[in-house]
N, C-alpha and C positions, 0 to 999 in steps of 0.2 A: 831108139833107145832100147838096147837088148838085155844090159843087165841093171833095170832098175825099176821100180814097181813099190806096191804098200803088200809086202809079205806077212803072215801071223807069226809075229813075234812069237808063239808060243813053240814054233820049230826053228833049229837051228838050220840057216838061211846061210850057206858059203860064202865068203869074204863079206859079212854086213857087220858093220861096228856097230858095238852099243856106246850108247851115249851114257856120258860122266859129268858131273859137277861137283866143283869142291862144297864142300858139305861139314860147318865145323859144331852138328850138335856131338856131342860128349858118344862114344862110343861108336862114332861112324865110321873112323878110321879114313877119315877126312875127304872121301869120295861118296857121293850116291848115284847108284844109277839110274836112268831115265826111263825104266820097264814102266812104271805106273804111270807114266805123262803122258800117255796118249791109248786106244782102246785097240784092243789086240793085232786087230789090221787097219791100218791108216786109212786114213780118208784125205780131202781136199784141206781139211783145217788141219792137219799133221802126221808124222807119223810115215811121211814116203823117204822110202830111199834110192839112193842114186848114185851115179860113178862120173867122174870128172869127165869122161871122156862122153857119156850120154849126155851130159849137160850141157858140152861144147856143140857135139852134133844137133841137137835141139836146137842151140841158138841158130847155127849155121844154116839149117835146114830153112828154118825160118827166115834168113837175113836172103836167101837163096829161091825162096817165094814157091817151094813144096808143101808147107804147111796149112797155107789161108789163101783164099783169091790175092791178087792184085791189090785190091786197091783195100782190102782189108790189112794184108800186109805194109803197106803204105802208112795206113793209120795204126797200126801198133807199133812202129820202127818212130813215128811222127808224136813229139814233144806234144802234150796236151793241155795241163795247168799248170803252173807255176806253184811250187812247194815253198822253196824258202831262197834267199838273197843271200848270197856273201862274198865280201871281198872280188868282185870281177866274175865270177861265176853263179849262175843259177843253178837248181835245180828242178827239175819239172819230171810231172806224171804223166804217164800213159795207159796204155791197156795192160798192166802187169809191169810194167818198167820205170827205172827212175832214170832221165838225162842230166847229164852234167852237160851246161854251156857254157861257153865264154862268153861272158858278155862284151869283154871288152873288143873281140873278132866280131859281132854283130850275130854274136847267138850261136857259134861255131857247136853241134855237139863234141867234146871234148872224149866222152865215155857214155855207155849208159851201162844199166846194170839190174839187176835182183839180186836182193840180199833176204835171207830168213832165220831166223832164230827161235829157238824152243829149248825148254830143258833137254841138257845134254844133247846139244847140237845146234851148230851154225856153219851158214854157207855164203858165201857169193857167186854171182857168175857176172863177167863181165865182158865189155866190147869195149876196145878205142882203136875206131876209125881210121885215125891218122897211119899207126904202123900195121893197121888189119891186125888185131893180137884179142885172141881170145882167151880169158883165165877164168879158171871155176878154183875155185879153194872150199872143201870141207872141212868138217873138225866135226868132231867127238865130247865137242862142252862149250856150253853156251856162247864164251870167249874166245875160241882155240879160233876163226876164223880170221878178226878182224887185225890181229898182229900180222899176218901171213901177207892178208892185201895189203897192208902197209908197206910191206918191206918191197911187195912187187911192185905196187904201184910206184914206189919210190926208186926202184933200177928202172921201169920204165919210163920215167919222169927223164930220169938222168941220159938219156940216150932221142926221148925226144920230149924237149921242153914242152912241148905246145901241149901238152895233156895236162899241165896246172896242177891244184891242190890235189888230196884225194878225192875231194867233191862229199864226203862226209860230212 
């Protein structure tokens, strides 16, 4: 990951978006931004930034077994608890990841993924399997992500059934 890091906000940091959310107290001009949500340099609970392209390679790197031993790789790639039931597909935790399975394939993972939210900023990164496709979608407000997977997940759907709902 070369161009991504918890910079101080209080220098201006080349290509780093600020974070926005709509805002409708009287005189806000109907945006506020995310300067005060988090402490001048980010830490583990918020406030990092990152580029679609580090995110992917991070997965990769990982799914490619440079990151962690073996068999610790194994177990953070590896479905752990069971989250929530719906309609033919599970979801389940792991070390940092959520799986989507099929249940009705006998637990097929379908996707997995990390998703994160904060003021003035949301993200996903995702894996399905099936076509090897990796997607990271950012945004710049709290909402701006989840429209984006949508539409992706939904040409990828179209192109190979077997990936199911969103798994949202």
């Amino acid at each position: 990951m070369v161009r991504s890091g918890f910079f101080r906000r209080q220098d201006a940091v080349l290509d780093v978006a600020e974070g926005w959310d709509p805002d409708d107290t009287p005189g806000s001009g109907g945006w506020r931004q995310n300067i005060y949500s988090y402490p001048p340099i980010g830490d583990g609970a918020g406030g990092a930034h990152a580029t679609t392209a580090d995110l992917i390679a991070f997965l990769q790197a990982l799914r490619a077994g440079r990151l962690l031993p073996p068999a610790l790789t194994e177990a953070f790639l590896t479905p752990q608890a069971r989250l929530r039931e719906r309609e033919g597909h599970q979801i389940w935790f792991s070390f940092g990841l959520q799986f989507d399975l099929d249940v009705d394939a006998g637990g097929v993972v379908r996707s997995y993924f990390k998703d994160g939210i904060n003021a003035g900023a949301s993200a996903i990164l995702r894996y399905y399997p099936g076509p090897d496709l990796d997607v990271a979608v950012l945004a710049n407000s709290e909402q701006g992500a989840w429209p984006v997977i949508d539409d992706v997940h939904s040409a990828v759907r179209a192109l190979h059934p077997d990936v199911g709902d969103s798994g949202f």
